[in-house]
Structure formats: structure tokens, C-alpha cells
C-alpha positions in Angstrom: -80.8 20.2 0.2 -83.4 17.3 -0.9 -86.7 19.7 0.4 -84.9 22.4 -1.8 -84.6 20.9 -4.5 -88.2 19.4 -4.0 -89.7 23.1 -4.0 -87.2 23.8 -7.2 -89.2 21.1 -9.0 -92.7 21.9 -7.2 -92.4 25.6 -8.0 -91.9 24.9 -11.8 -94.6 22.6 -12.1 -97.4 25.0 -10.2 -99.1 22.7 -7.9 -100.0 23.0 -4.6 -98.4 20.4 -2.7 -97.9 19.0 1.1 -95.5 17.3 3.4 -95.0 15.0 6.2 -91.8 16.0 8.4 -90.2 16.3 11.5 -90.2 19.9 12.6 -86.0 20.3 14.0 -85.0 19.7 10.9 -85.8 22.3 9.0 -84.5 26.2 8.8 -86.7 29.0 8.8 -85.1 29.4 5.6 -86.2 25.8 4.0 -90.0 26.5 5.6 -90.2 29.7 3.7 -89.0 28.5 0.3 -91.7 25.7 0.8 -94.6 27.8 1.2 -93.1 30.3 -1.5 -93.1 26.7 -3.9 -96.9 26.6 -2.9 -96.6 23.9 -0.2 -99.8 24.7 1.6 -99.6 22.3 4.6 -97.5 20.4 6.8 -98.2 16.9 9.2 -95.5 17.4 12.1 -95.0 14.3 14.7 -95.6 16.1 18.1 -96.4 12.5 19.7 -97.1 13.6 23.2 -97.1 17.1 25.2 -95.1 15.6 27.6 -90.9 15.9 27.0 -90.4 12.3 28.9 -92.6 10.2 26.7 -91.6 11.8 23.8 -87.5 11.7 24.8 -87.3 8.8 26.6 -89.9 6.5 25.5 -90.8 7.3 21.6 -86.9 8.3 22.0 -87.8 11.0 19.1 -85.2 13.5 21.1 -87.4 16.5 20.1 -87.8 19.4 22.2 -91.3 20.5 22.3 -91.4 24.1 23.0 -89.0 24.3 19.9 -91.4 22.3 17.7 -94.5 24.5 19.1 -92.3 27.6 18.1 -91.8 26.1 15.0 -94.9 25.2 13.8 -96.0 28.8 15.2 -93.7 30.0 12.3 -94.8 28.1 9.8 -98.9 29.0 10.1 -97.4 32.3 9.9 -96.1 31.4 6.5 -100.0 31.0 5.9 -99.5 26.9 5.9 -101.5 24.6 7.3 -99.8 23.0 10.4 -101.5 19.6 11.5 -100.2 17.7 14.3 -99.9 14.4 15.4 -100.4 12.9 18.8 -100.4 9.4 20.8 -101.6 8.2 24.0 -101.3 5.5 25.8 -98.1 4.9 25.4 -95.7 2.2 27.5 -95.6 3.7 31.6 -97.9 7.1 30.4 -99.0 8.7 33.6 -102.7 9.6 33.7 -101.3 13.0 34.3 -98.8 13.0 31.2 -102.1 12.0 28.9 -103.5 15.3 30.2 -99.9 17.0 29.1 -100.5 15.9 25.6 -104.3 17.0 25.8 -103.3 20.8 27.1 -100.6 20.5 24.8 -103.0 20.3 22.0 -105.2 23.0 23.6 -101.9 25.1 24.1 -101.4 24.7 20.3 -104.8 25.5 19.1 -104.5 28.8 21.7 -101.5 29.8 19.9 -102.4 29.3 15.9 -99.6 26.8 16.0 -101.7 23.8 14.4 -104.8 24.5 12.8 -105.9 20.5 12.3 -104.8 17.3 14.3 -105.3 13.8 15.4 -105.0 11.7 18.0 -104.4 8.3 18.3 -104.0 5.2 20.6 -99.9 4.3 20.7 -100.0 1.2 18.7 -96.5 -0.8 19.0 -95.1 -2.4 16.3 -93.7 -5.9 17.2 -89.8 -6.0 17.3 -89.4 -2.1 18.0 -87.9 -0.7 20.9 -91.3 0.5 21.9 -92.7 -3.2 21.8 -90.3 -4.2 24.1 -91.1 -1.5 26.5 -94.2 -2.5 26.6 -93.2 -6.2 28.3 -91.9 -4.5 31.0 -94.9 -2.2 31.5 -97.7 -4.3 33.0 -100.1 -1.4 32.2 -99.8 -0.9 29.2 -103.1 -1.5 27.1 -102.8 -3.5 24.0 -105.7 -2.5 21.0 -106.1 -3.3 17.9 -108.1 -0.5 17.6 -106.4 3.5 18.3 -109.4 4.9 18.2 -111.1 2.4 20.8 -108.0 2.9 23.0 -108.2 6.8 22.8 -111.9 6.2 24.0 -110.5 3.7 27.1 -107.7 5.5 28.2 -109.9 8.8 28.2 -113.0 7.4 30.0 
């Protein structure tokens, strides 16, 4: 009802406008009024390409093929798609960093993101991600996402 009501207001004004959200939360219905209110692009939270970090650790309870289908529908819409990703987060598998990398690829392959980033899982403290990361004697702290993108990749 808000995102309506948002492309009510966005459409009457005429500008081109873009949006950060998750992408289960949305109908096919709401992404098409969106891009009909001249929303031309969308940031969508992927995280990882692999359903374990993203379920159980970032505990974001998305289902990924669903999201990929999703954003799938929305370039169709002829909006920009950019996703988000993380690695290195709390007990990541070498192997489940490579997920999130194929992932990426899998996206590209399939015009479901045209743009995206990727980033070193910083936790902030007093999350339930920070305290993962006590129990995880792996896990690589770093100031820096970029530098621990670089590290974890090497």
C-alpha cells in the first residue's frame, strides 16, 4: 500500500525515481505500477548465492531462486536491477564464496541484474551476526570491505 501510494505521488510529479527493497515483498502487480510511475531502477539485497548463509546466518529467510526470478521480471519491466552481495561472512565455506560468485555470473547470464557490488561482510557490534562471529574462529575481521573482498579472494 505505502510503494503504491509512493508511485501515486511519483507519477504526478514526473520524475524518474529509484528504490532500495527487498525483492519477496513485492507483487508483480506493485513492480509494474513502479516502473509505469517511472521508477527506473531497483538495489535488491541478494547477500550471498548460497541459501545457508543467506537463511541461517544473515537469517534474511529469502529464497533465492525466487528473488533471481524476480528480479528477472523486473529488467523485463525495462528497470535497472542492481544487486547486492557479501562475502566473508561468519563459517563461509570457501566453496559457498564461489556460490555467491556463480550466483552473480548466473544473474548477469540471465538479464536478472544488470549492475552489482560486492562487499566484505562487515558485522555490526551487538547484532546477531556479531555474535556469530565469536564463535567462528575464522572469521576475518576488516575495517576495510573492499580489502577483505581482495583477502578472501586471493
Amino acid at each position: 500500500r505505502h510503494t503504491l501510494a509512493i508511485c501515486d505521488l511519483m507519477k504526478r510529479i514526473g520524475l524518474p525515481w529509484s528504490m532500495m527493497c527487498r525483492a519477496d515483498t513485492s507483487s508483480p502487480e506493485v513492480w509494474r505500477a513502479m516502473a509505469e510511475s517511472g521508477c527506473f531502477g531497483v538495489k535488491l539485497g541478494f547477500e550471498s548465492g548460497s541459501d545457508r548463509i543467506v537463511n541461517e546466518v544473515v537469517n534474511k529467510k529469502l529464497d533465492l531462486k525466487k528473488a533471481a526470478e524476480t528480479a528477472r521480471y523486473i529488467r523485463s519491466l525495462g528497470v535497472n536491477v542492481h544487486g547486492t552481495f557479501m562475502i566473508g561472512h561468519p563459517s563461509e565455506t570457501p566453496e559457498e564464496v564461489m556460490m555467491t560468485y556463480d550466483f552473480i555470473n548466473q544473474l548477469y547470464d540471465t538479464d536478472g541484474i544488470n549492475s552489482h557490488q560486492l562487499s566484505g561482510t562487515a558485522c555490526l557490534s551487538g547484532t546477531p551476526l556479531a555474535h556469530q562471529t565469536v564463535a567462528d574462529p575464522n572469521y576475518v575481521q576488516s575495517p576495510d570491505g573492499q580489502l577483505k573482498v581482495e583477502n578472501l579472494t586471493k
